[in-house]
C-alpha positions in Angstrom: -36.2 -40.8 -90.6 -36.4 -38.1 -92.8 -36.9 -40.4 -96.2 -39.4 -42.0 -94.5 -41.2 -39.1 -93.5 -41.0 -37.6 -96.9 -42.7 -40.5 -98.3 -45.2 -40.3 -95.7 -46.2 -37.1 -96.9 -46.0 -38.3 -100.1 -48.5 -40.9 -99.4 -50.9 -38.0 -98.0 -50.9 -36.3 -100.7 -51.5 -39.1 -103.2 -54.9 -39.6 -101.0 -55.4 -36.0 -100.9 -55.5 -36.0 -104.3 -57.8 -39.2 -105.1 -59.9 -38.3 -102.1 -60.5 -34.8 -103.6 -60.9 -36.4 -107.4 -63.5 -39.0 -106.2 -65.2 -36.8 -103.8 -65.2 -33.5 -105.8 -64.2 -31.2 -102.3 -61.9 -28.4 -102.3 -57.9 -30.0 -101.5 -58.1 -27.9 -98.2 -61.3 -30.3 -96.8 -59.8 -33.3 -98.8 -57.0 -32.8 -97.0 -58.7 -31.7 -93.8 -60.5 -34.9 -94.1 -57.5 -37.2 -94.6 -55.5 -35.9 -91.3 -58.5 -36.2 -89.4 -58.9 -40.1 -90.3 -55.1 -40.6 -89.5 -55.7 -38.7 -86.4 -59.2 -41.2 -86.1 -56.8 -44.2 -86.3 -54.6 -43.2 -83.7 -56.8 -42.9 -81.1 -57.5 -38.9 -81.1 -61.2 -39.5 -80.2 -61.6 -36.0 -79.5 -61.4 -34.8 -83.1 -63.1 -37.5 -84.6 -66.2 -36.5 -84.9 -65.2 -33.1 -86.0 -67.5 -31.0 -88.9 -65.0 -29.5 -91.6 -65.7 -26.3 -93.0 -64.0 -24.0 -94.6 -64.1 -20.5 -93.6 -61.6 -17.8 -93.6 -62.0 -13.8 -93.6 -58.9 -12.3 -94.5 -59.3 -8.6 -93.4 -60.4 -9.6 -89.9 -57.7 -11.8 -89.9 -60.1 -14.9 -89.1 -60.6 -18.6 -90.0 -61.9 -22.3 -88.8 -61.6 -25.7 -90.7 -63.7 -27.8 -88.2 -65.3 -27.9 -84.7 -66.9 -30.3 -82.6 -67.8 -29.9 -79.1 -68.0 -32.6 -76.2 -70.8 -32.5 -73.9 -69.2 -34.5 -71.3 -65.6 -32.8 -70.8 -67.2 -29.5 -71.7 -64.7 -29.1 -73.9 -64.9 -27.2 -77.5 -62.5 -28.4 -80.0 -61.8 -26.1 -82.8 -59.1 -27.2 -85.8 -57.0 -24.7 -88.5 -54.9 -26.2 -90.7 -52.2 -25.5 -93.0 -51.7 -27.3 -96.3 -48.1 -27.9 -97.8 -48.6 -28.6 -101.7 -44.7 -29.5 -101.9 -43.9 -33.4 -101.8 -40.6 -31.9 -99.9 -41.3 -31.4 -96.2 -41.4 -27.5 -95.4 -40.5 -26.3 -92.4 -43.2 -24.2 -90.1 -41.6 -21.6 -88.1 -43.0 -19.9 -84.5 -44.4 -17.2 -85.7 -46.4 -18.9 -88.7 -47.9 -21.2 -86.3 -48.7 -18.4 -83.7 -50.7 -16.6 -86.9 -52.6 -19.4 -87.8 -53.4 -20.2 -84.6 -54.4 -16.7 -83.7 -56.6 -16.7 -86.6 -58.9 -19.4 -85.3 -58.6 -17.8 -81.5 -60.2 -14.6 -83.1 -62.5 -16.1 -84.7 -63.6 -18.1 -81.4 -63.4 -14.6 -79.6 -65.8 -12.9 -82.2 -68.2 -15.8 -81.3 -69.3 -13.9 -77.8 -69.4 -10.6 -79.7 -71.9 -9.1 -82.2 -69.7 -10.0 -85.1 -71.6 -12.6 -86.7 -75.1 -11.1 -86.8 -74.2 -9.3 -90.2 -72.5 -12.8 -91.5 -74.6 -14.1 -94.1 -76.6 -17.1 -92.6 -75.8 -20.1 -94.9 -71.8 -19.7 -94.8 -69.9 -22.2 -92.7 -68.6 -19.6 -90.7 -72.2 -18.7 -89.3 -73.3 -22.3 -89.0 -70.3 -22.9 -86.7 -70.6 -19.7 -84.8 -74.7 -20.8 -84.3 -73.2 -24.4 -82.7 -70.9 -22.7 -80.3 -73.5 -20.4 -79.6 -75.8 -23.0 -78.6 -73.3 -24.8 -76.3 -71.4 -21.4 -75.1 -72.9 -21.8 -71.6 -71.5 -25.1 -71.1 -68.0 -24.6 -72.9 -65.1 -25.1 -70.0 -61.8 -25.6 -72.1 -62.1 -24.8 -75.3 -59.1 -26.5 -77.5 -57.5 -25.0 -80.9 -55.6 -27.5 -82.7 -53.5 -26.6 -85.8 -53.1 -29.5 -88.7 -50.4 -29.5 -91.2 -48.0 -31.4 -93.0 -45.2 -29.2 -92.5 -42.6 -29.9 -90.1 -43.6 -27.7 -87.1 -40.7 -26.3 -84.7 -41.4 -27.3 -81.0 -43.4 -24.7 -80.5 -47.0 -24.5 -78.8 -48.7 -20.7 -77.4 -49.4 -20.6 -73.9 -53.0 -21.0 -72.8 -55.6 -18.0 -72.5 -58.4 -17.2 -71.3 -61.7 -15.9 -73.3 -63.8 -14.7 -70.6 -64.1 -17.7 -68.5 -63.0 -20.0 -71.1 -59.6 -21.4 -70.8 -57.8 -21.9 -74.4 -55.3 -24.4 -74.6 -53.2 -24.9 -78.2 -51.9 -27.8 -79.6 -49.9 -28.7 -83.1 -50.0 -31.8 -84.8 -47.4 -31.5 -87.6 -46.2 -34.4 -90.3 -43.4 -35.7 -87.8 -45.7 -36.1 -84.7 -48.5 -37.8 -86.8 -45.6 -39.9 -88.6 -44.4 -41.0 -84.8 -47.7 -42.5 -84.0 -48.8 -43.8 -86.6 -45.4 -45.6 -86.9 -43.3 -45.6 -83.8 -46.7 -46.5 -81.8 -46.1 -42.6 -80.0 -43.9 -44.4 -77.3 -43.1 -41.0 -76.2 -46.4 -40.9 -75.2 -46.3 -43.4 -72.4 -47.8 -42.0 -69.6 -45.8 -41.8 -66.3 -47.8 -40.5 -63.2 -44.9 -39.4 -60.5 -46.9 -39.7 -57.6 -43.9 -38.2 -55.0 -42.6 -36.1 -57.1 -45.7 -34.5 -58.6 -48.5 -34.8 -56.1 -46.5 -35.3 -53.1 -47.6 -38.6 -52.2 -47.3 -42.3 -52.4 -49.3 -44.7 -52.8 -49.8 -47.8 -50.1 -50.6 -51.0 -51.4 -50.9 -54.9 -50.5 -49.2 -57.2 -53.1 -51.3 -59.9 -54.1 -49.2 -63.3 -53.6 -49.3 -65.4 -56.5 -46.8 -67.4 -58.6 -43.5 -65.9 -59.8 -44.5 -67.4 -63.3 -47.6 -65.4 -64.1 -47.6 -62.7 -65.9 -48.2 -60.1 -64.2 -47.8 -58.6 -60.3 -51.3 -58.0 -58.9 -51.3 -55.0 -56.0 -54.6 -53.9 -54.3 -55.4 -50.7 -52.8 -57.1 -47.8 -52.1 -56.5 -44.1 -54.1 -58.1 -40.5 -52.7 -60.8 -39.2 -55.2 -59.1 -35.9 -55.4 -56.2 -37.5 -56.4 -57.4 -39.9 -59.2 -59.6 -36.7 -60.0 -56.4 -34.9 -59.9 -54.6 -36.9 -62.3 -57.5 -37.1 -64.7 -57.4 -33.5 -64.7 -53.8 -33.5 -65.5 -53.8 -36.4 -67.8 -57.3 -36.5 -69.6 -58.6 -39.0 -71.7 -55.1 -40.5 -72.2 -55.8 -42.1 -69.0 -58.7 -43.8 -70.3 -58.3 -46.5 -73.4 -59.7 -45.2 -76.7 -62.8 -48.2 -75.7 -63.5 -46.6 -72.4 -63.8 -43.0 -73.9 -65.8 -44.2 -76.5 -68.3 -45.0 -73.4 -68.3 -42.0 -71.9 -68.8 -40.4 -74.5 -71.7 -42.1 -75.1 -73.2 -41.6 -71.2 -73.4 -37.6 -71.9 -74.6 -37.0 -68.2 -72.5 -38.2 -64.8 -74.4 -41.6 -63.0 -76.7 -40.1 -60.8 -76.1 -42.7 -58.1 -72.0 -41.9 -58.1 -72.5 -37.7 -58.3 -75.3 -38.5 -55.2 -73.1 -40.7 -53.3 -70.4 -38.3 -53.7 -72.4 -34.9 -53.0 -74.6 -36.6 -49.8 -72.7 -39.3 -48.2 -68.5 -39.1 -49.5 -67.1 -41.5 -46.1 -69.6 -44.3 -47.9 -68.0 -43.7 -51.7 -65.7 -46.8 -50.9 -68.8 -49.1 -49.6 -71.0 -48.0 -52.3 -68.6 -47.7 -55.7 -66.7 -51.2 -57.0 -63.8 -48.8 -58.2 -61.4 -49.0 -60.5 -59.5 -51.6 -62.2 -56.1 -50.7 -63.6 -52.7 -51.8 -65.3 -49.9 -50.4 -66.1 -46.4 -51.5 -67.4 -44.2 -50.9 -64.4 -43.9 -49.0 -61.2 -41.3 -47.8 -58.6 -41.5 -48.7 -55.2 -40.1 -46.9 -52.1 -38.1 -49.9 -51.0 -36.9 -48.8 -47.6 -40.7 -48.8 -46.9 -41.6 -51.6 -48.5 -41.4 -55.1 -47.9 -42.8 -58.7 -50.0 -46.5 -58.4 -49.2 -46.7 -54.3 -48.7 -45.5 -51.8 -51.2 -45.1 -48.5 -51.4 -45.7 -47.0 -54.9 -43.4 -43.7 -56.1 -44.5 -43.5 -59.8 -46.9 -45.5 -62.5 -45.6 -46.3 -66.0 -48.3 -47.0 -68.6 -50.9 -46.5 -66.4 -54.2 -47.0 -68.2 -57.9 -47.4 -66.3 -59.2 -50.7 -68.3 -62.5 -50.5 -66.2 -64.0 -47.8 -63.8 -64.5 -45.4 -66.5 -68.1 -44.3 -65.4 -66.5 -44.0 -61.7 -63.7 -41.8 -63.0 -65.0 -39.6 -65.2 -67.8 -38.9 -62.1 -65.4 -38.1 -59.7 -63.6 -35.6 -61.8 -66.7 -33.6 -62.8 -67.4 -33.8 -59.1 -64.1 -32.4 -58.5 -64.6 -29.9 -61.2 -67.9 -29.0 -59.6 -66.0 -27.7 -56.2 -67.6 -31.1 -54.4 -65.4 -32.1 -51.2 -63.7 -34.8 -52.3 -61.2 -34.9 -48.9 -63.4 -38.1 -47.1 -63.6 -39.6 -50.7 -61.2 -43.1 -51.3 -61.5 -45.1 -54.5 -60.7 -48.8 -54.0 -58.2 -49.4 -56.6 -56.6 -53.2 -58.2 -53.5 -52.4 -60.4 -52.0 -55.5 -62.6 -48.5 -54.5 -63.5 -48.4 -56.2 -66.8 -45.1 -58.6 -67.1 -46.0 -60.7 -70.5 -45.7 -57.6 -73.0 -47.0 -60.5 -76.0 -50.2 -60.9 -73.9 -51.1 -57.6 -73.1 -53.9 -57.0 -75.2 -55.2 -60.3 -73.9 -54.8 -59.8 -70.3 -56.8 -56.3 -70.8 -59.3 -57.4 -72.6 -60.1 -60.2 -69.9 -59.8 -57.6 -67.0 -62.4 -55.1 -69.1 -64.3 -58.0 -69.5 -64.7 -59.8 -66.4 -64.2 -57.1 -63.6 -67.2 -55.6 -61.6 -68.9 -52.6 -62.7 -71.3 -50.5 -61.7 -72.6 -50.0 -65.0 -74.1 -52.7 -67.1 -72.1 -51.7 -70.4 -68.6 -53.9 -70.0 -65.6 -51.7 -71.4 -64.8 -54.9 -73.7 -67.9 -54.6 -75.3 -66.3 -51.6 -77.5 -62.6 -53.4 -78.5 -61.1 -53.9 -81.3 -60.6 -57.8 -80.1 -64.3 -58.4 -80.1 -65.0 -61.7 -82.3 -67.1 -59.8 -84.8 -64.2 -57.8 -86.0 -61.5 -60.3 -85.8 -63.9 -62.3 -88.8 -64.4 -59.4 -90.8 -60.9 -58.8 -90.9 -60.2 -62.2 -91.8 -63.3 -62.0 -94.7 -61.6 -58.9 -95.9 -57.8 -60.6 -96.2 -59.6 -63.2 -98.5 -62.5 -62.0 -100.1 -61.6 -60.7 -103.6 -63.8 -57.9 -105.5 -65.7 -59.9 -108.4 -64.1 -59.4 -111.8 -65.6 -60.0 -115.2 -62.3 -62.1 -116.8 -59.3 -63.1 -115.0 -58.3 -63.7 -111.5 -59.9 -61.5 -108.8 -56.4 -59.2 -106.9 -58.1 -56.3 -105.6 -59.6 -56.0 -101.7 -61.6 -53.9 -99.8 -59.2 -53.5 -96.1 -61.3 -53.9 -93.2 -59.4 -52.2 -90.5 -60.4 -53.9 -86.9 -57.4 -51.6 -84.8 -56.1 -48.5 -85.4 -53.4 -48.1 -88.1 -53.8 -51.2 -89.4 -53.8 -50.4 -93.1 -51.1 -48.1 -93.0 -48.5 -50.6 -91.1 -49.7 -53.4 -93.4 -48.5 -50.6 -96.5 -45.3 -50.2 -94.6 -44.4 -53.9 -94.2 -44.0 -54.2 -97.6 -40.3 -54.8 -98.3 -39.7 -52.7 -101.7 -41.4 -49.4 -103.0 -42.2 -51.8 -106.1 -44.2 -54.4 -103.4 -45.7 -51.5 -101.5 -47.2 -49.9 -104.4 -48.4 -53.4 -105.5 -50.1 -53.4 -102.4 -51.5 -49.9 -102.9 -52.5 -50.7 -105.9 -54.9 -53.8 -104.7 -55.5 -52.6 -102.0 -56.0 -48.7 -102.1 -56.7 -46.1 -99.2 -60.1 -45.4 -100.5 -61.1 -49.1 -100.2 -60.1 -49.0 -96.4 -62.9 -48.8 -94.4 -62.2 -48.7 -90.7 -64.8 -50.9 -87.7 -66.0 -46.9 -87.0 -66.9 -46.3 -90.5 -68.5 -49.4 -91.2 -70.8 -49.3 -88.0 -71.8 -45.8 -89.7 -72.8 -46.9 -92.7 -74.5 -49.8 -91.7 -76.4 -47.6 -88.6 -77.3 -45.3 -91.1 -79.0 -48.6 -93.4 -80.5 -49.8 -90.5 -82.4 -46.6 -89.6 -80.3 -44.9 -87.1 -79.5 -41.9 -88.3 -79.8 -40.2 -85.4 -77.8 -42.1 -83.0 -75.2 -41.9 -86.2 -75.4 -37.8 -85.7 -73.8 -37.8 -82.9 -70.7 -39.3 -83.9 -68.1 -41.9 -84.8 -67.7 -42.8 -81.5 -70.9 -42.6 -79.9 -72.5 -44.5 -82.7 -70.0 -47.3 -82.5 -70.8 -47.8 -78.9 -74.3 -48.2 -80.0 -73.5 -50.2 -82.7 -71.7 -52.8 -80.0 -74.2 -53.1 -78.0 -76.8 -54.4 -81.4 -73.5 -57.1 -81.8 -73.7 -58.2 -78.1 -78.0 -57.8 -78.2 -77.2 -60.3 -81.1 -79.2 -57.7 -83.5 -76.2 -57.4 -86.0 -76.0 -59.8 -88.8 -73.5 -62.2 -88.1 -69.8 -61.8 -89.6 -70.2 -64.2 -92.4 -69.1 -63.6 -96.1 -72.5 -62.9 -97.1 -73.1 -60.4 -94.6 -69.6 -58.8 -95.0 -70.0 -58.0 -99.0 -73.2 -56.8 -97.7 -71.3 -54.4 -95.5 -68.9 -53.2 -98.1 -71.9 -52.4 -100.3 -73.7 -50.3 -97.4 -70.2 -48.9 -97.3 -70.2 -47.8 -101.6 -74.2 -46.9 -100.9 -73.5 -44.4 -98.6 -70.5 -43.1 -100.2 -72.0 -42.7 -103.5 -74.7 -40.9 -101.6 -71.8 -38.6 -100.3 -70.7 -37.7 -103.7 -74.8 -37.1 -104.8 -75.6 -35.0 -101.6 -72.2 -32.8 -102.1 -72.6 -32.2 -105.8 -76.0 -30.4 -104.3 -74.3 -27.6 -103.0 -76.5 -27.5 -100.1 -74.3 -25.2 -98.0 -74.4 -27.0 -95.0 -75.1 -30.1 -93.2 -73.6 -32.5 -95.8 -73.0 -35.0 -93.5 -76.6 -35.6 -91.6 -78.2 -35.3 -95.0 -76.0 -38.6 -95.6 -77.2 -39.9 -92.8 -80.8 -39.2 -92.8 -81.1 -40.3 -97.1 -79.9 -43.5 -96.2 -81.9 -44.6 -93.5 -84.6 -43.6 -95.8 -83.4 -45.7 -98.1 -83.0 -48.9 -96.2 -86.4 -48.2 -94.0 -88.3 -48.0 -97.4 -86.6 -49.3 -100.3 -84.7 -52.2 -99.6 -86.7 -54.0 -102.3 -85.3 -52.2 -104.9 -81.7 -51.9 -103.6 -80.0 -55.0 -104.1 -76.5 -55.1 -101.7 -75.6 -58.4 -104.0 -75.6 -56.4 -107.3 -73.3 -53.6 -105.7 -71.2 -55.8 -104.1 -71.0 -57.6 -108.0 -70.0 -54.1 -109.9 -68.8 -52.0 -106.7 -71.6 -49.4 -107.7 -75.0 -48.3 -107.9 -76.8 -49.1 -110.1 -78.8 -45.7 -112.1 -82.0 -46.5 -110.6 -80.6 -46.1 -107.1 -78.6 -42.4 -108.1 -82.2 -41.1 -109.3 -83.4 -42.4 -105.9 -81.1 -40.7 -104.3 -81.2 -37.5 -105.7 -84.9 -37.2 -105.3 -84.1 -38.2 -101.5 -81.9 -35.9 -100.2 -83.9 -33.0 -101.3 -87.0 -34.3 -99.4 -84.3 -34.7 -96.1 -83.0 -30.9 -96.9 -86.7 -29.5 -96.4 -87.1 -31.8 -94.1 -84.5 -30.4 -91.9 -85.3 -26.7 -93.0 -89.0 -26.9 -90.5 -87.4 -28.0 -87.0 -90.3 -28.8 -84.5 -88.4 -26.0 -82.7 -87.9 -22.9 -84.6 -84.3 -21.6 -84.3 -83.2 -24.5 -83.0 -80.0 -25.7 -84.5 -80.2 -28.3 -86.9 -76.6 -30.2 -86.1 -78.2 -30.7 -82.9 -81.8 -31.4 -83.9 -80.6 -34.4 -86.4 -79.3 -36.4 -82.8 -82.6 -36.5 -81.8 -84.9 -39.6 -82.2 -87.9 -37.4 -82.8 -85.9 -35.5 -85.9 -86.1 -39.1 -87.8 -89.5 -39.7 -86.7 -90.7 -36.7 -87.8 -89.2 -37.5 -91.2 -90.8 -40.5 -91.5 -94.3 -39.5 -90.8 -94.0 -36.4 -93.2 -92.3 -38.7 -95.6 -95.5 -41.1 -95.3 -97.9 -38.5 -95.8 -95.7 -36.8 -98.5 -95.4 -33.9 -97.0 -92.5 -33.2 -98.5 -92.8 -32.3 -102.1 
């Protein structure tokens, strides 16, 4: 274990160090940047749309690396990281993690006081303390999470309170990431002890069927304060990474669920098609229980494949102080038996079970036909060379992790740098990634503001409206060239200096680009010498300047420009003043 996590951290710093070469960035935000995506892969939603910054204030003992808040859990996610150099694996002790952590909790704390009125305006620390400012009314649970690649001591602060803000901590070290990444975080599994916990079981019918399916199909009922209970516990853990991706994306709770809840809670049952759920095993109360009734002690692997929308409700109704006592949630749990088809079995249930909501939960997986055949153009469509025999990929990465248990299949360290070598990190570009570049082409830039996730919801729903080019080898070296387009415009845009807002400048100068100069962008040429071509960097540069005053004279003086840049009328604004040349 310990080899293998040295050369893990070996392997992140080798992409520290290219990312930070080919991006020019500071190692702390190449670095920053590089945990994040792992984190990304795993399924740590939360985070992934985090801005990185780097801000630190050594005699007030403060600093931040990123933040990102969640308008639907009302949650504020703050990160501080510390960087390890050494390819040896150093050890973080209790009280080093307690002052880093503290560092970022004081900085949160100044946030509510007058401290940053005599912070200059265009540092990152300011621009961060003007978004939590603008969503400080709404701010619940605020979470500080510490990155590094040391190996951290188990060792996590108690929570706190910042007015009414609770502040919950949370370390993610080189050995925890290593674990998931790897060992598929079975620690992880989730196991709801209904008696033992909450005090109650669960009655349920047992669906008969035959003994040689695979799986055991119970049908029930569950109390809304309980599933609201165990949400609360549990979070979005609960939910598959698809399912939070959707809610996410709703940003308010279904009116018809929060009225039905609030006005007529006995009818919540007639009214709501529930949830639909699966899990790996449970345990029974046998002396109650008999072939056709069971009594259920404890769920194993329980995950909620569809119901999302009903869930999340029902929670912020709970949250809310709404009555849930006369509220029961009609509930089907599949207890999975046929652990090689359980990605199949879920993706049917997401698929085909009711919902009150017309977006499916399988319109956002990973199993989706689109990205299976991207994958498969990406395992055997080579990069054009001028003489020789074409060896080098791009590695399009349909499921979490993908790339980096591909790198660890390889038998030798000679084969796995082969593979490395062909197929490098920076040439891995993940479904989430992709959607964002091609969003961003397409002349969405604002629904791309908003995030990874939201946007790849969006993004689904142009596959399923049929509005996505189809997955053929045409249209996927197409892709891969939005994909070098937008990061070469990365590269232009942070060479600028601009101080903030990198990322929606990114954004916003490539729409531009694909809404008025396709004609002189060709993806085939790029695809061809996996670049722009000279023409297209003196574009750019002229662009992103026109975006930057663009988003320096908001509609809304004051208003704060992260926030602006999700709104459709930002982009349209842009276009008309870039029409009229307005912005010279």
């Amino acid at each position: 274990m310990s080899d293998k996590l040295a050369e893990f951290n070996q392997d992140i710093l080798e992409e520290v160090v290219s990312y930070r070469t080919n991006n020019i960035v500071s190692t702390s935000v190449a670095f920053k940047t590089i945990f994040l995506s792992y984190l990304a892969d795993i399924g740590e939603s939360s985070i992934s749309d985090c801005q990185i910054i780097d801000f630190k204030k050594s005699s007030n003992k403060m600093r931040l690396d990123g933040y990102v808040f969640n308008e639907y859990f009302n949650t504020l996610t703050l990160i501080v990281s510390d960087f390890s150099p050494s390819p040896q694996i150093v050890k973080a002790g209790k009280v080093e993690i307690e002052k880093t952590i503290k560092q970022a909790h004081r900085f949160l704390k100044n946030c509510f006081t007058g401290y940053f009125e005599e912070v200059e305006e265009s540092s990152d620390g300011y621009q961060a303390y003007e978004y939590i400012q603008a969503c400080k009314d709404d701010i619940e649970t605020a979470n500080i999470i510490l990155l590094t690649n040391k190996k951290a001591v188990l060792y996590v602060p108690e929570d706190s309170k910042i007015g009414k803000i609770t502040v919950r901590y949370d370390v993610w070290d080189i050995e925890r990431l290593y674990q998931h990444v790897f060992l598929n975080a079975q620690t992880d599994v989730i196991e709801i002890k209904l008696g033992k916990k909450y005090g109650v079981t669960l009655p349920f019918i047992k669906v008969s069927g035959s003994s040689q399916q695979p799986y055991d199909c119970y049908v029930g009922a569950i109390s809304g304060e309980l599933l609201a209970k165990i949400y609360s516990d549990e979070g979005q853990k609960l939910i598959e990474k698809n399912v939070r991706s959707f809610l996410q994306a709703t940003g308010k709770i279904n009116k018809g669920i929060r009225d039905s809840l609030k006005n007529e809670p006995d009818m919540f049952m007639a009214y709501n098609n529930g949830i639909s759920t699966i899990a790996e095993s449970i345990e029974i109360d046998e002396d109650a229980s008999s072939d056709r009734f069971v009594v259920i002690k404890s769920i194993t692997g329980w995950q909620i494949v569809n119901g999302g929308q009903t869930t999340a409700s029902i929670y912020n109704a709970y949250k809310g102080k709404v009555d849930l006592s006369s509220v029961s949630v009609q509930m089907k749990l599949a207890v999975i038996k046929a652990e090689d088809r359980v990605s199949e079995i879920v993706g049917n249930i997401s698929k085909y079970a009711n919902s009150q909501n017309p977006i499916k939960m399988s319109d956002f997986s990973a199993n989706d036909d689109y990205h299976i055949r991207m994958e498969r153009l990406s395992r055997i469509v080579y990069i054009p060379v001028t003489k020789g025999k074409s060896v080098d990929r791009w590695f399009y990465e349909r499921a979490r992790g993908q790339y980096l248990v591909e790198v660890n299949r390889q038998l030798t360290p000679a084969l796995k740098k082969e593979f490395k070598a062909h197929n490098p990190k920076k040439r891995c570009v993940s479904k989430a990634v992709a959607a964002k570049c091609m969003m961003c082409w397409m002349g969405y830039p604002d629904v791309v503001s908003k995030g990874l996730e939201t946007n790849f919801v969006f993004f689904t729903g142009l596959i399923n409206d049929g509005k996505i080019p189809e997955a053929t080898e045409t249209n996927y070296k197409h892709m891969i060239a939005e994909v070098i387009l937008f990061n070469e415009c990365d590269h232009i845009v942070a060479n600028q200096k601009f101080g903030g807002f990198k990322a929606q400048i990114d954004y916003y100068t490539v729409a531009l680009l694909g809404t008025y100069y396709k004609d002189q962008i060709n993806l085939d040429i790029i695809w061809e010498i996996q670049a722009i071509e000279p023409n297209v960097t003196l574009l750019i540069e002229e662009l992103v300047y026109k975006v930057w005053r663009h988003f320096q004279d908001p509609t809304t003086p004051g208003v704060n420009i992260g926030q602006w840049c999700k709104k459709a009328e930002c982009w349209e604004l842009l276009k008309k003043r870039f029409e009229n040349d307005e912005l010279q």
